[in-house]
Structures are given as C-alpha cells and as structure tokens.
C-alpha positions in Angstrom: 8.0 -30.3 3.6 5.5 -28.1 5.6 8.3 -26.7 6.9 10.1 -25.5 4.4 6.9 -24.2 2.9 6.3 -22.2 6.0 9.6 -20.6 6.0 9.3 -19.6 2.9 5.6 -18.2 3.1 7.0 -16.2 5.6 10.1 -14.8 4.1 7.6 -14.2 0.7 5.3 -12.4 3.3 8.6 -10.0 4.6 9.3 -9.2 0.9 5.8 -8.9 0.1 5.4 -6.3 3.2 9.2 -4.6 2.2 8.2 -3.8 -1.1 4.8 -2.5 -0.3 6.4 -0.2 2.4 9.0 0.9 -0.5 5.9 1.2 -3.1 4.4 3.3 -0.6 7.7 5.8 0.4 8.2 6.1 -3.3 4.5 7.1 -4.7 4.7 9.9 -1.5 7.8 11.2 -2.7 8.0 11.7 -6.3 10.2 14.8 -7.4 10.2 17.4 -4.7 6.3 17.2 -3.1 6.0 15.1 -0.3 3.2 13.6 0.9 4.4 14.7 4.4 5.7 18.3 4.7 7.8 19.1 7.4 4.5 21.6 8.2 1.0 21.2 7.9 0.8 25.3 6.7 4.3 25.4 5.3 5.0 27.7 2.4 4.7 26.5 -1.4 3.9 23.2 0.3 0.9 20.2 -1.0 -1.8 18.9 1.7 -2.9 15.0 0.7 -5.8 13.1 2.4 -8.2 10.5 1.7 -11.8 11.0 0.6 -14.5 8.9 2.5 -17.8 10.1 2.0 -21.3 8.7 2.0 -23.6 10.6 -1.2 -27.2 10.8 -1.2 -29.2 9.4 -4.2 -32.0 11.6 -6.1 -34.4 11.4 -3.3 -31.6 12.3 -0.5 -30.9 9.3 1.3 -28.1 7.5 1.3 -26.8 5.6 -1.8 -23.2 5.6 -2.7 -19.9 5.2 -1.3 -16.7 7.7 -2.4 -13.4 6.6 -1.5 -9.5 8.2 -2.8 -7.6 10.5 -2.1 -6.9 14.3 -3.0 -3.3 17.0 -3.1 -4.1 20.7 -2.8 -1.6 23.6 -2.1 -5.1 25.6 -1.7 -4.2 26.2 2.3 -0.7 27.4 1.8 -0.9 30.0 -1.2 0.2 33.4 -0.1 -1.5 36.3 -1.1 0.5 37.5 -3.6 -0.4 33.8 -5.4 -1.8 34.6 -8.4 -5.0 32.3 -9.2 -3.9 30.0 -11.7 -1.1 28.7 -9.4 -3.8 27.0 -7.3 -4.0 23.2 -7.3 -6.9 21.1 -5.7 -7.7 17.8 -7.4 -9.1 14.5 -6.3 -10.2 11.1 -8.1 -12.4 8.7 -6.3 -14.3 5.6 -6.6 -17.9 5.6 -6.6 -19.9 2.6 -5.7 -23.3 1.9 -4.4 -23.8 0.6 -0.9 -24.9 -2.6 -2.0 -21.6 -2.7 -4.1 -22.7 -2.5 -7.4 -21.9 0.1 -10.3 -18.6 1.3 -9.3 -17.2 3.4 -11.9 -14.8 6.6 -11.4 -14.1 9.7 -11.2 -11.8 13.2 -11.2 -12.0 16.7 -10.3 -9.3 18.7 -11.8 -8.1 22.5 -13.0 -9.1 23.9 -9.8 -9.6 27.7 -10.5 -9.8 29.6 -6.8 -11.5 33.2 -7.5 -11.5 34.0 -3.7 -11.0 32.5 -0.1 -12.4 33.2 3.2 -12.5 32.2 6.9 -15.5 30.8 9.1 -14.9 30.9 12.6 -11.6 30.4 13.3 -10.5 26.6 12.1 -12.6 26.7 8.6 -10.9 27.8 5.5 -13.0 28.4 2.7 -11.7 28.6 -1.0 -14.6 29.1 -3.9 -13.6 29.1 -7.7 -14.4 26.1 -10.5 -13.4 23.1 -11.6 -13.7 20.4 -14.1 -15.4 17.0 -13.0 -15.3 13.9 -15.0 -18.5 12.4 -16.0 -20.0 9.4 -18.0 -20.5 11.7 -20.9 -17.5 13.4 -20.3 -15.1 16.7 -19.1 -17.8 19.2 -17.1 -16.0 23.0 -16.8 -16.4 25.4 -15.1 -18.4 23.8 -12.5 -19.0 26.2 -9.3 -16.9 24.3 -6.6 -16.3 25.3 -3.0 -13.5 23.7 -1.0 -13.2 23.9 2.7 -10.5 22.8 5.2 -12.2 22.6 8.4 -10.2 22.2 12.0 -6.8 20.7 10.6 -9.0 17.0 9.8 -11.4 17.5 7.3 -11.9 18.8 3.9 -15.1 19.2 2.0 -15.9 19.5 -1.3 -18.7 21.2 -2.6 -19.4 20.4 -6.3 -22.8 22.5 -7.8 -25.2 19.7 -7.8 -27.2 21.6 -11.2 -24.2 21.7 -13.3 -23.5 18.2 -12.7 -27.1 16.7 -13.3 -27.0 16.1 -9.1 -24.6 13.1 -9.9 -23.0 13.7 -6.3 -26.0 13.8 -4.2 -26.8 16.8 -2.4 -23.8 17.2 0.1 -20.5 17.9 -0.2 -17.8 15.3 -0.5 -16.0 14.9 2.6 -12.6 13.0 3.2 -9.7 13.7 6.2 -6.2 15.7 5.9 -3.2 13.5 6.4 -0.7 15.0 8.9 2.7 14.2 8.8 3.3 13.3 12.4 -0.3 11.9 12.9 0.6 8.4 13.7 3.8 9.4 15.5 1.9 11.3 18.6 -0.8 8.7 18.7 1.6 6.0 19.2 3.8 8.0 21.9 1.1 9.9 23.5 0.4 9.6 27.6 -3.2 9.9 26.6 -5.9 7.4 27.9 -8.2 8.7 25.2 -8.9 6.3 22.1 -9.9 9.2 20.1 
C-alpha cells in the first residue's frame, strides 16, 4: 500500500509541478506582451520585475515588508511618445516585519511629464500617479520612477500626499531579464554573484 501511495504522490507532485510551469507560461504571455521580450530596450516593448523593499515606519526605522511585482513600457517610449501612452503600475503586499497587518496595495495611471539620465545606467522618469489607500484612490501623487543599471527600479511616491504611508524611501524591487537565468546557468564564471 505504501507503495502505491508513493507512486502516486509522486506522479500528483509531476502534475502539480506541470501545471504550475503551464500557469506560469500562460500569466507571462497573455495577448501580445510578454513577460520576456526578445530585448531588454526593445521598441513598444513592457519591462516586469518584482518589488522587494524594506519601508521605514514614522520615526525612520525599519517596519514593513513590500513584496509584488510591477510592468512599465516607461524605458522603451520613444520620443515622439506622447505622455498618456506611458504605463508604470505595481501592486504589492505590505506587512510588518513581525508579520502582522498585511493589507495591499496599487499604483496606477502613471502620468510621465519628463525623463532624464543620471550618470550613465540611471533612467529617471518623473510625472504622477494614483496610489491606493485605506481610505481610498490618491491622484495625482508626485511619483519619480528610476531604472538604475539594467537591475533595479525605484519608486519614489511623495511621502506628504500620502500621509508618509510608505516610509521615507523609495520602493525598490529588481528588473526581470529575459535571458537572466540562462547565462547564470551556462556561464564559465566562478563568481556566485
């Protein structure tokens, strides 16, 4: 009996692994965005990544955990973009480090009114945005987005116009790359970084 019950944990396990793998392939391709472009920069093309960031509470030290996940086509707008076209928006989960009063939340309708470089790997993009709060939809929020070195994105969110809900620091999270994973795994590198 135990083995039968193994054999069939196991093949339950494959399924269980196929159909999260499927899940996964599906969410990253819905309609004609992909979650990995054949380019990092290519034209008319979305970036995706993860946020991970550590927020400070009232008195600036540390208090809550972020974690999700963001899409912008911020980085690859051309000029002649006009400013509504521009799409950066992100929903997280915030939660204290002690793991209590998770709750959620969304920035949305992304409005860029100019962009900018810093040294030569940081893109910056100002404009406004809507964050959800408690007590509801907050517009026009000052927001300043910045893709820094191909890795990392930030998210600056004016702390007045959101009663400081987000600490004093940006947001921070990571920029998936498409082949990522790939070059790790085949690289000749000794380096575990």
């Amino acid at each position: 009996m135990k083995s039968i019950l193994k054999e069939y944990g196991l093949a339950l396990g494959v399924t269980a692994i196929g159909f999260l793998i499927m899940g996964s392939s599906a969410v990253m391709s819905i309609g004609k965005v992909s979650a990995f472009p054949p380019s990092i920069y290519g034209e008319g093309k979305f970036l995706f990544g993860n946020i991970g960031s550590i927020q400070n509470d009232k008195d600036g030290k540390p208090a809550w955990l972020l974690s999700g996940h963001w899409k912008s086509n911020l980085v690859n707008m051309s000029e002649n973009d006009k400013a509504n076209s521009s799409a950066f928006s992100t929903s997280f989960e915030m939660v204290m480090l002690d793991g209590k009063n998770a709750h959620t939340h969304a920035i949305t309708n992304f409005i860029l009114k100019g962009k900018s470089t810093e040294g030569n790997s940081t893109l910056v993009f100002n404009g406004t945005s809507s964050a959800s709060l408690r007590n509801g939809l907050v517009q026009n929020v000052p927001t300043t987005i910045k893709f820094m070195g191909n890795k990392v994105v930030s998210i600056w969110i004016d702390p007045s116009m959101v009663d400081n809900h987000f600490g004093n620091t940006p947001i921070y999270g990571t920029i998936m790359k498409p082949d990522a994973g790939f070059d790790r795994a085949n690289s000749n590198s000794n380096s575990s970084r």
